[in-house]
Biopython code that builds the backbone (N, CA, C, O; Angstrom):
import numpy as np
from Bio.PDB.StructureBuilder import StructureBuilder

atoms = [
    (1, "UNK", "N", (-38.156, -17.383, -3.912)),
    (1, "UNK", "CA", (-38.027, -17.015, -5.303)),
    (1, "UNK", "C", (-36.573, -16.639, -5.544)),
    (1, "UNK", "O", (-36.167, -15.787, -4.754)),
    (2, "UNK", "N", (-35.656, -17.082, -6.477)),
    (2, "UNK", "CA", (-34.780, -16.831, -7.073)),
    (2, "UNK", "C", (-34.846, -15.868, -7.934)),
    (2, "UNK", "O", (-35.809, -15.923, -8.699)),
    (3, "UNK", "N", (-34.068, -14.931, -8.063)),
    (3, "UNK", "CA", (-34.130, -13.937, -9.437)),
    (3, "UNK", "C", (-32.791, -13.782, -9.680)),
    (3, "UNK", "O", (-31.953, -13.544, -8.810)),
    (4, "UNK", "N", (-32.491, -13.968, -11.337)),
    (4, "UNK", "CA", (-31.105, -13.617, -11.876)),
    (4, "UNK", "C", (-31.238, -12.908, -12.745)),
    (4, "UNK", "O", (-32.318, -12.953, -13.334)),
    (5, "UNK", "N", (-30.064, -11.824, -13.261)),
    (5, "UNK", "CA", (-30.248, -11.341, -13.677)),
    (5, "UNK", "C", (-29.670, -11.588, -15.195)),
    (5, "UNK", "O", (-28.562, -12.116, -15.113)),
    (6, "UNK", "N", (-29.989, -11.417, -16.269)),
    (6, "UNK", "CA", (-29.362, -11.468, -17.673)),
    (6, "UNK", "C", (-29.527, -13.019, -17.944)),
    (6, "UNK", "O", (-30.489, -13.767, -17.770)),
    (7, "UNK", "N", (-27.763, -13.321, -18.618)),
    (7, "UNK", "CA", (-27.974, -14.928, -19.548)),
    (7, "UNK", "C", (-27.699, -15.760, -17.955)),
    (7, "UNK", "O", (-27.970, -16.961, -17.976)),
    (8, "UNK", "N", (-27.218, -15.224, -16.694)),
    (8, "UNK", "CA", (-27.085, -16.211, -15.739)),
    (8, "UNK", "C", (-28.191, -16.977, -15.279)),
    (8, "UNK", "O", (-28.094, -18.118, -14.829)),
    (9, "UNK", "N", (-29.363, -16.254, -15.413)),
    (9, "UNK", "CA", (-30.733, -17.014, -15.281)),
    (9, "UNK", "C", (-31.275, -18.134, -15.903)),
    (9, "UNK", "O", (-31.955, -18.945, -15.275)),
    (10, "UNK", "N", (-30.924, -18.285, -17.570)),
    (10, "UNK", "CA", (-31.495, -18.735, -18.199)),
    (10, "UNK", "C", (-31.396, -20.431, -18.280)),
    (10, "UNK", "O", (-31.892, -21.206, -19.098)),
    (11, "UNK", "N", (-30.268, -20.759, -16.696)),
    (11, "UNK", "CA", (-30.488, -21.793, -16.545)),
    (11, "UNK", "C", (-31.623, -22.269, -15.375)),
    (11, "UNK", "O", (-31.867, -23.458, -15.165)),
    (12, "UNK", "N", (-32.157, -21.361, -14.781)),
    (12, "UNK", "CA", (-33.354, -21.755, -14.095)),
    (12, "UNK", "C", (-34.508, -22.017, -14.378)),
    (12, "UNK", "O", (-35.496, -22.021, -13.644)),
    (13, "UNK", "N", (-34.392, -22.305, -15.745)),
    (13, "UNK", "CA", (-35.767, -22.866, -16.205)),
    (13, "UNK", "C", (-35.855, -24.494, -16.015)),
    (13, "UNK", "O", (-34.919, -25.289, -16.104)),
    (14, "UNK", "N", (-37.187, -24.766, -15.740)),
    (14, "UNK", "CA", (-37.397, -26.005, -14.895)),
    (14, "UNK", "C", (-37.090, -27.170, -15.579)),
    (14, "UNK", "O", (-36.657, -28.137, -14.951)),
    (15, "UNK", "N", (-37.347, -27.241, -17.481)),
    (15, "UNK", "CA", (-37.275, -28.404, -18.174)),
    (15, "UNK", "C", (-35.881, -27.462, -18.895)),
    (15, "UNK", "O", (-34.921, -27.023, -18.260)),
    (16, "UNK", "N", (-36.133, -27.325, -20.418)),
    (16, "UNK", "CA", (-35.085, -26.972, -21.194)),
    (16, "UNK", "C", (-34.972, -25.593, -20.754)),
    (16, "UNK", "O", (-35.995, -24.974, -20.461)),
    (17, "UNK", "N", (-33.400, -24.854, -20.653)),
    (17, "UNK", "CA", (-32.888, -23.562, -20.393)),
    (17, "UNK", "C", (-33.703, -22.922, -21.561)),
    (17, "UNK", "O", (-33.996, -23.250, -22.711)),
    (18, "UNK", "N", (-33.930, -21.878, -20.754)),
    (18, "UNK", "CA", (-34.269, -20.579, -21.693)),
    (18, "UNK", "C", (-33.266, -20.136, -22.462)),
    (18, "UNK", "O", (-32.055, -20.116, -22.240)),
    (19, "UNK", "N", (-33.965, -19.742, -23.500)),
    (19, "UNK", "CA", (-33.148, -19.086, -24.648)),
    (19, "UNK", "C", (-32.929, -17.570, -24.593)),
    (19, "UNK", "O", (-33.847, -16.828, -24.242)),
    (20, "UNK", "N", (-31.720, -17.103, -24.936)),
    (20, "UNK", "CA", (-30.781, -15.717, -24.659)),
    (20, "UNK", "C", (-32.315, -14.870, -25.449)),
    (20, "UNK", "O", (-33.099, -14.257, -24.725)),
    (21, "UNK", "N", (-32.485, -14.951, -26.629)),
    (21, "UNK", "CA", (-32.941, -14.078, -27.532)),
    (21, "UNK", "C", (-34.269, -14.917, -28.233)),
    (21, "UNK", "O", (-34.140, -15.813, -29.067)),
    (22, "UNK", "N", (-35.678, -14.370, -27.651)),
    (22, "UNK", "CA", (-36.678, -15.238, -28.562)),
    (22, "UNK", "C", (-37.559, -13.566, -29.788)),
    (22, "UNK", "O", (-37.229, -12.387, -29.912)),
    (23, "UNK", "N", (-38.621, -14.354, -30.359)),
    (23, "UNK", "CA", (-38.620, -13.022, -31.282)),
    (23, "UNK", "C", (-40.182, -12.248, -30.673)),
    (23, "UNK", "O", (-41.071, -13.059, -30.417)),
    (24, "UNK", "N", (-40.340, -11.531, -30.564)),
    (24, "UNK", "CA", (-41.054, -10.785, -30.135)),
    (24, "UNK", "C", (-42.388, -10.688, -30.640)),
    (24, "UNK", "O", (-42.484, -10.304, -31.806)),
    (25, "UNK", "N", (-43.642, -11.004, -29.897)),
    (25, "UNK", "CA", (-44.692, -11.374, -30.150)),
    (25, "UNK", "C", (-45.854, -10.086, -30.742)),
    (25, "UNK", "O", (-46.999, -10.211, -31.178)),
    (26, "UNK", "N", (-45.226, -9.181, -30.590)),
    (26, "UNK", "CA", (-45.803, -7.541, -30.837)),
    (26, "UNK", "C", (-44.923, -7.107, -32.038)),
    (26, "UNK", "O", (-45.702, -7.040, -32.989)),
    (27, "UNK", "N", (-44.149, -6.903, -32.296)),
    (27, "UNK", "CA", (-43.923, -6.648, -33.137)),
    (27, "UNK", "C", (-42.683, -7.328, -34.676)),
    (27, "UNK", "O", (-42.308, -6.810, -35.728)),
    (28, "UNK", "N", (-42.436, -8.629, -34.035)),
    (28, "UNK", "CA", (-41.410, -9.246, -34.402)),
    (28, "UNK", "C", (-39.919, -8.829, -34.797)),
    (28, "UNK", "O", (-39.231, -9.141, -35.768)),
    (29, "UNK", "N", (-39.659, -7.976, -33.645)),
    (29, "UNK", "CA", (-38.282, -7.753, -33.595)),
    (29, "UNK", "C", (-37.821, -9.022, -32.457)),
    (29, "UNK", "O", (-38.531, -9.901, -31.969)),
    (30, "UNK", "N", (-36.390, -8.744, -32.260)),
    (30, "UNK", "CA", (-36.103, -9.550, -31.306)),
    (30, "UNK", "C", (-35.667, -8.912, -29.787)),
    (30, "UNK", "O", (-35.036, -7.874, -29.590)),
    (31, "UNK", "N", (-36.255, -9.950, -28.685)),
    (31, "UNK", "CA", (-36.468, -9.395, -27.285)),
    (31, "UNK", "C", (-35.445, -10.059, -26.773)),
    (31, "UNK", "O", (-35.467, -11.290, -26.767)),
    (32, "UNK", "N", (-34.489, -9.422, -26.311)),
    (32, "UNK", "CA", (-33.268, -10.329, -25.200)),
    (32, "UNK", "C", (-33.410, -10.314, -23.589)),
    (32, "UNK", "O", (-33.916, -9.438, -22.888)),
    (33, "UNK", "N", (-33.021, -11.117, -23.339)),
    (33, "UNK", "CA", (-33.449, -11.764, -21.535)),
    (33, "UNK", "C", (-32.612, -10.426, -20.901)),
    (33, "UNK", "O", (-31.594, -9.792, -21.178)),
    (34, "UNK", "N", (-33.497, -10.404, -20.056)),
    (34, "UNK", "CA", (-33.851, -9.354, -19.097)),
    (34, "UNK", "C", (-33.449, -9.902, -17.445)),
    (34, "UNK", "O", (-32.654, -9.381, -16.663)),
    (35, "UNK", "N", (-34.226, -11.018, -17.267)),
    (35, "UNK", "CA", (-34.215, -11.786, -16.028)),
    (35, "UNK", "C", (-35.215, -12.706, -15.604)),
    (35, "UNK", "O", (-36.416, -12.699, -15.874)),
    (36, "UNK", "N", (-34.372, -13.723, -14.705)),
    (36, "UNK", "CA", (-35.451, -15.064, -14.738)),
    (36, "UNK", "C", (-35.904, -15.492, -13.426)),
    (36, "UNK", "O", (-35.165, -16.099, -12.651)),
    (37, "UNK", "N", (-37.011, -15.210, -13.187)),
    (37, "UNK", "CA", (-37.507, -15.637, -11.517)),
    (37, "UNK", "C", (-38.152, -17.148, -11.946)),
    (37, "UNK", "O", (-38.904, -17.605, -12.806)),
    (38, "UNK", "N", (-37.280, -17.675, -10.659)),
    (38, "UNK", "CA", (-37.313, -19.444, -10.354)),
    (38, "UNK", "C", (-38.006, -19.533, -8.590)),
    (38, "UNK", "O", (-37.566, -19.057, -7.543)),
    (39, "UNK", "N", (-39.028, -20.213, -8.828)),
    (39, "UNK", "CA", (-39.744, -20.850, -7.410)),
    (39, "UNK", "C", (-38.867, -21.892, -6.714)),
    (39, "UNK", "O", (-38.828, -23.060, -7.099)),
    (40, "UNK", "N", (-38.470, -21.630, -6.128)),
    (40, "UNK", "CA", (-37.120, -22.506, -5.081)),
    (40, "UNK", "C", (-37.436, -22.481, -3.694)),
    (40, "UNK", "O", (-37.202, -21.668, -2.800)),
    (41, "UNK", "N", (-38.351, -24.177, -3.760)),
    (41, "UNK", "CA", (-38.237, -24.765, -2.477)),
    (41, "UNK", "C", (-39.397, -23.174, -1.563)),
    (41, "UNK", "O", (-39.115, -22.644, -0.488)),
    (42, "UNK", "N", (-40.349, -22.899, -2.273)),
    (42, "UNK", "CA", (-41.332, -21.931, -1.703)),
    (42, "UNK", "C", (-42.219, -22.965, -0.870)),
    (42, "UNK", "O", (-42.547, -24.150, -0.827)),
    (43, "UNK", "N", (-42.408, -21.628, -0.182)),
    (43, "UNK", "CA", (-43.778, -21.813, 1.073)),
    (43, "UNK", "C", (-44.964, -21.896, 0.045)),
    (43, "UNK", "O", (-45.289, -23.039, -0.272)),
    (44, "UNK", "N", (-45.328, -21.350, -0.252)),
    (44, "UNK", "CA", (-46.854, -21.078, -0.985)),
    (44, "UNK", "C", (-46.196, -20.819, -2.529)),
    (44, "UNK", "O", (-45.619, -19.784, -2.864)),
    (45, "UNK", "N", (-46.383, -21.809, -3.246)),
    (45, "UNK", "CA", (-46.198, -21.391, -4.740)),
    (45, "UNK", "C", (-47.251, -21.094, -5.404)),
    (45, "UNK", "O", (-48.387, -21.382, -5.026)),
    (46, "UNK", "N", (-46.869, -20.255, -6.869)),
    (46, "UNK", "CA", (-47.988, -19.397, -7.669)),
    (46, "UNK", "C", (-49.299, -20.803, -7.690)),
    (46, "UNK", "O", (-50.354, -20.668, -7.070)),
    (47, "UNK", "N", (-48.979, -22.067, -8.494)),
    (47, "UNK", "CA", (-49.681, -22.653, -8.431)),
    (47, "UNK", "C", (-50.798, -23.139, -7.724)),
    (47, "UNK", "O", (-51.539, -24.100, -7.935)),
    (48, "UNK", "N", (-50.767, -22.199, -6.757)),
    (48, "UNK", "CA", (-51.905, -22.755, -5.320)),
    (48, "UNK", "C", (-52.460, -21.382, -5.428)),
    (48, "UNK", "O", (-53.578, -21.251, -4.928)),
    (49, "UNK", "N", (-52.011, -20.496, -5.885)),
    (49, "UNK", "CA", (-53.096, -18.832, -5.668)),
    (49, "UNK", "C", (-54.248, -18.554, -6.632)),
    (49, "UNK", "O", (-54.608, -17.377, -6.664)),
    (50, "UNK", "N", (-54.953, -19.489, -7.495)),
    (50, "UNK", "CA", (-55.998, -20.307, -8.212)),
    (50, "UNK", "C", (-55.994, -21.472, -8.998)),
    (50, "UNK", "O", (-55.046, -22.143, -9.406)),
    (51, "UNK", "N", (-56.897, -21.569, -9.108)),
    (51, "UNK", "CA", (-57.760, -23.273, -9.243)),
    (51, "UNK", "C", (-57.471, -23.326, -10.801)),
    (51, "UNK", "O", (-57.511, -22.399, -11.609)),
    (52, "UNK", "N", (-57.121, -24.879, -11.033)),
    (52, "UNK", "CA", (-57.085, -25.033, -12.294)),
    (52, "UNK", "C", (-58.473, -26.068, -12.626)),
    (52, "UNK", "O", (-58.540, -27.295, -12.683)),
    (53, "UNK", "N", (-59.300, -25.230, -12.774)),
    (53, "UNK", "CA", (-60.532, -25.589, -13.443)),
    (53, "UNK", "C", (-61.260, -25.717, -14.742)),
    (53, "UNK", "O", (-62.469, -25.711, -14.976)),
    (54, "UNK", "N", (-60.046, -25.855, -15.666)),
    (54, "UNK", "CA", (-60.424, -25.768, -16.905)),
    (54, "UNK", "C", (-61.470, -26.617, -17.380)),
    (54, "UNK", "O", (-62.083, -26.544, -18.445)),
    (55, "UNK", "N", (-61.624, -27.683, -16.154)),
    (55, "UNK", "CA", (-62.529, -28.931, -17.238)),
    (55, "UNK", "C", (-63.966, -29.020, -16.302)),
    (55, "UNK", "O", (-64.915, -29.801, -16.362)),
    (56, "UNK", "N", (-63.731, -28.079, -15.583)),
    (56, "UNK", "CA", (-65.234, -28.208, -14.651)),
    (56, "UNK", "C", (-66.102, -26.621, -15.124)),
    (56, "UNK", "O", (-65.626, -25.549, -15.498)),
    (57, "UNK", "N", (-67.606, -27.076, -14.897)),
    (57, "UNK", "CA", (-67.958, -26.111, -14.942)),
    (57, "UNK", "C", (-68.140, -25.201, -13.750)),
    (57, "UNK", "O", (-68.586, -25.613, -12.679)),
    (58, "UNK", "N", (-67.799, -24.015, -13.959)),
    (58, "UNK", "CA", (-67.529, -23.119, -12.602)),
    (58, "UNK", "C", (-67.952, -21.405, -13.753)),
    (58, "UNK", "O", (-67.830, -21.274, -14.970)),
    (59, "UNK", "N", (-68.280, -20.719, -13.050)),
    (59, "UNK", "CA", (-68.613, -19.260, -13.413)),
    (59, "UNK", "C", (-67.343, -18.770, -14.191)),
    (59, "UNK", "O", (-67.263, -17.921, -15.079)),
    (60, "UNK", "N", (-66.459, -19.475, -13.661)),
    (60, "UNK", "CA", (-64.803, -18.706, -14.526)),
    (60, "UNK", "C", (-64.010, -19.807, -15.004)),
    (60, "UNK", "O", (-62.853, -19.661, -14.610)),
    (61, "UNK", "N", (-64.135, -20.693, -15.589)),
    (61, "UNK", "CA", (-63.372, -21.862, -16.174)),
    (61, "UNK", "C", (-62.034, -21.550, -16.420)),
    (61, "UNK", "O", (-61.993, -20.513, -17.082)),
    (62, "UNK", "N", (-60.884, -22.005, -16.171)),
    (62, "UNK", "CA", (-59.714, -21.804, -16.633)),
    (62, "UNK", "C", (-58.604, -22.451, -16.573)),
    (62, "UNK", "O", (-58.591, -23.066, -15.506)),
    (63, "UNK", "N", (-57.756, -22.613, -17.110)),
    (63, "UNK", "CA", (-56.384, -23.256, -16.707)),
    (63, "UNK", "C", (-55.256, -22.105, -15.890)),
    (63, "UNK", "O", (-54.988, -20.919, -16.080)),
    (64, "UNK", "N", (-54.899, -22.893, -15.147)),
    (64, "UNK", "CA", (-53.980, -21.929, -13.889)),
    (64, "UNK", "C", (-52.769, -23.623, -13.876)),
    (64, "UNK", "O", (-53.086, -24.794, -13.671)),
    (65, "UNK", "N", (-51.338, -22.972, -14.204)),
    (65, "UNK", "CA", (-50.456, -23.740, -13.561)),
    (65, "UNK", "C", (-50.426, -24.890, -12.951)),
    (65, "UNK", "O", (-51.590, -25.147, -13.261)),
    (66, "UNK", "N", (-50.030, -26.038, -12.201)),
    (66, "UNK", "CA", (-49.910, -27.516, -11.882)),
    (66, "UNK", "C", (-48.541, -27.072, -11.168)),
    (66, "UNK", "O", (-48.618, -27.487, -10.011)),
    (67, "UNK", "N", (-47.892, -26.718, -11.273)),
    (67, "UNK", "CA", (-46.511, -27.151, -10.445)),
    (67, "UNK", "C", (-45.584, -25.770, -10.038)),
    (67, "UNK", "O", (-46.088, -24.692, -10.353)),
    (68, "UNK", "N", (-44.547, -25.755, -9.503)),
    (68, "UNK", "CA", (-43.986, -24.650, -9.489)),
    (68, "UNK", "C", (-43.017, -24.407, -10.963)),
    (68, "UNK", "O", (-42.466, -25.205, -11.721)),
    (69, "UNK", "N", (-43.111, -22.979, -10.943)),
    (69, "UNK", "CA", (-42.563, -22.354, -12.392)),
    (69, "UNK", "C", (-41.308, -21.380, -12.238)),
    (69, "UNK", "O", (-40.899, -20.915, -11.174)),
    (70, "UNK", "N", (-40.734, -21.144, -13.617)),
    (70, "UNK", "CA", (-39.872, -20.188, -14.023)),
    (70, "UNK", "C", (-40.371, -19.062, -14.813)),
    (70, "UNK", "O", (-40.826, -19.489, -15.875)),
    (71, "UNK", "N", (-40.418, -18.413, -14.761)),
    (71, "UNK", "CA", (-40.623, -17.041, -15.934)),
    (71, "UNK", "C", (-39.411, -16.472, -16.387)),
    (71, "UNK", "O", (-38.569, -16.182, -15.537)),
    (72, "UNK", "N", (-39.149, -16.237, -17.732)),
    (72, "UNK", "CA", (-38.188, -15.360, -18.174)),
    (72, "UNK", "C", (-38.500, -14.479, -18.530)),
    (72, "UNK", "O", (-39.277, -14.743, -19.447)),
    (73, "UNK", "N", (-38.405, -13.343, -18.404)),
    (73, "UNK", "CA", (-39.143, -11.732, -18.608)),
    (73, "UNK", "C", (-37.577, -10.834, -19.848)),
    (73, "UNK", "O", (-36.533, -10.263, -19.533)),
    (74, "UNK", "N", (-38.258, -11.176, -21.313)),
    (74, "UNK", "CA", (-37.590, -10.524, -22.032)),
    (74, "UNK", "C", (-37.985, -9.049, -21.964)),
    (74, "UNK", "O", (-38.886, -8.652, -21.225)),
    (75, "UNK", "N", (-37.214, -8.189, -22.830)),
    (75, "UNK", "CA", (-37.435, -6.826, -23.675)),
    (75, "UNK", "C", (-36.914, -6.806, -25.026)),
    (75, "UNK", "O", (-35.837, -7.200, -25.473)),
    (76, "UNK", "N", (-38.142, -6.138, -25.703)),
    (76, "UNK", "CA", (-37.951, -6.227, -26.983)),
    (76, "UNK", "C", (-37.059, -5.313, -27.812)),
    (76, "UNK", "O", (-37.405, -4.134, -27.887)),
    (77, "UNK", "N", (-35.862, -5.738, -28.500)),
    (77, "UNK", "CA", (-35.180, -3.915, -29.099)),
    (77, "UNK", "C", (-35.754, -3.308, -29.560)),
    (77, "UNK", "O", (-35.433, -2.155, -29.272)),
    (78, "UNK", "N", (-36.773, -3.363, -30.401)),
    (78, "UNK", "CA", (-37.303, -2.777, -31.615)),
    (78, "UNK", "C", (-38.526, -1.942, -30.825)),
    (78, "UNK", "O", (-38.558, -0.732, -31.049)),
    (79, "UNK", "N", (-39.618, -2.548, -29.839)),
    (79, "UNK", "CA", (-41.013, -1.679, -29.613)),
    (79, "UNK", "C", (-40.663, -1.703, -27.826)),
    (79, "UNK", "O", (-41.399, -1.076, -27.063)),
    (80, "UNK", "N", (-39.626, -2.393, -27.378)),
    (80, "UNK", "CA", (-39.446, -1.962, -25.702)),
    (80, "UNK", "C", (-40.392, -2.721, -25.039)),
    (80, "UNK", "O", (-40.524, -2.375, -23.865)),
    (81, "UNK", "N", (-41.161, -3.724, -25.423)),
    (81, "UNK", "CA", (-42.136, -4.091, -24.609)),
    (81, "UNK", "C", (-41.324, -5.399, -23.980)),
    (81, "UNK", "O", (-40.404, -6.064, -24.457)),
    (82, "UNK", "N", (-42.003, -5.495, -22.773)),
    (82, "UNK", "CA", (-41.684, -6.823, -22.002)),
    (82, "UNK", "C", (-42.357, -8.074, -22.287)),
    (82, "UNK", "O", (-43.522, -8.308, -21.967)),
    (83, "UNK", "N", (-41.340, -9.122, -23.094)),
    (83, "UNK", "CA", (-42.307, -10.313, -23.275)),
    (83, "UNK", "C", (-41.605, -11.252, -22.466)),
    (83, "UNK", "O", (-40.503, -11.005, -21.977)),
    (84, "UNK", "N", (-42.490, -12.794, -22.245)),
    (84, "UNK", "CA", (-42.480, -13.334, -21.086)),
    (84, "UNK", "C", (-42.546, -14.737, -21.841)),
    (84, "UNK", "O", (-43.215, -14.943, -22.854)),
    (85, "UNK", "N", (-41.745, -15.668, -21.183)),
    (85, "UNK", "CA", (-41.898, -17.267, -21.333)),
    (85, "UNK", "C", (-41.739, -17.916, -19.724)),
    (85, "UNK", "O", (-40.839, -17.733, -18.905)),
    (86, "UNK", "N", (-42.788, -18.609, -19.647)),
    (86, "UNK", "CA", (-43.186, -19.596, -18.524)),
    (86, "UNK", "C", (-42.348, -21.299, -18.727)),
    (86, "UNK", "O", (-41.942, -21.795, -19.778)),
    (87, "UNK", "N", (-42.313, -21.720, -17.722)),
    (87, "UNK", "CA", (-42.129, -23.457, -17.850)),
    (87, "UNK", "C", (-42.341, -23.704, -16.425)),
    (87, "UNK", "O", (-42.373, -22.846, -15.544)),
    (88, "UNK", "N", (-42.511, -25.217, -16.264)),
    (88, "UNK", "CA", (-43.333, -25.505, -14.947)),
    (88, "UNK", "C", (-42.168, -26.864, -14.457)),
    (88, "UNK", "O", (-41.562, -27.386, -15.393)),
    (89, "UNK", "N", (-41.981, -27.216, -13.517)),
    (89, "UNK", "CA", (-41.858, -28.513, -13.391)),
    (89, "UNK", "C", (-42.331, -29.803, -13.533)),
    (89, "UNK", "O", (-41.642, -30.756, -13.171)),
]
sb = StructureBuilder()
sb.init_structure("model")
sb.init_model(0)
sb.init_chain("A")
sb.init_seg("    ")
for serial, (resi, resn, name, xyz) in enumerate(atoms, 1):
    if name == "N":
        sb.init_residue(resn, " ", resi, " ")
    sb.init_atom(name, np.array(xyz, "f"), 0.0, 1.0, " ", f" {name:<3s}", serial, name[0])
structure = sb.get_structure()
């Protein structure tokens, strides 16, 4: 796992770079990047720690990830909360 910290991260997102500043899903202020953990060349990636079973029937149906990912973990100015954007390879 890679982790950077601030706008140096926001090129480890897997398709298009993350964006510096997205708007905040709680309260619509705006949340600026915090830091971006990138799956690099892992042993066991998130994608294998459950089943993506969305289309079968199973007791817990769900969609879980396909590939290895990025997360960008904002904070919001306005309510402080931590919001989050995913992308996959």
């Amino acid at each position: 796992m890679e982790i950077e910290i601030g706008k140096t991260g926001l090129g480890l997102a897997m398709q298009d770079d993350f964006e510096e500043r997205i708007e905040c899903p709680y309260c619509g202020g705006t949340a600026w990047i915090a830091f971006v953990a990138a799956e690099v060349l892992e042993e066991t990636y998130i994608c294998k720690m459950h089943p993506n079973d969305w289309e079968k029937e199973t007791d817990d149906p769900g969609r879980w990830i396909h590939d290895s990912c990025a997360v960008a973990v904002y904070i919001c100015r306005k309510c402080l909360k931590p919001v989050a954007e995913m992308d996959q390879a």
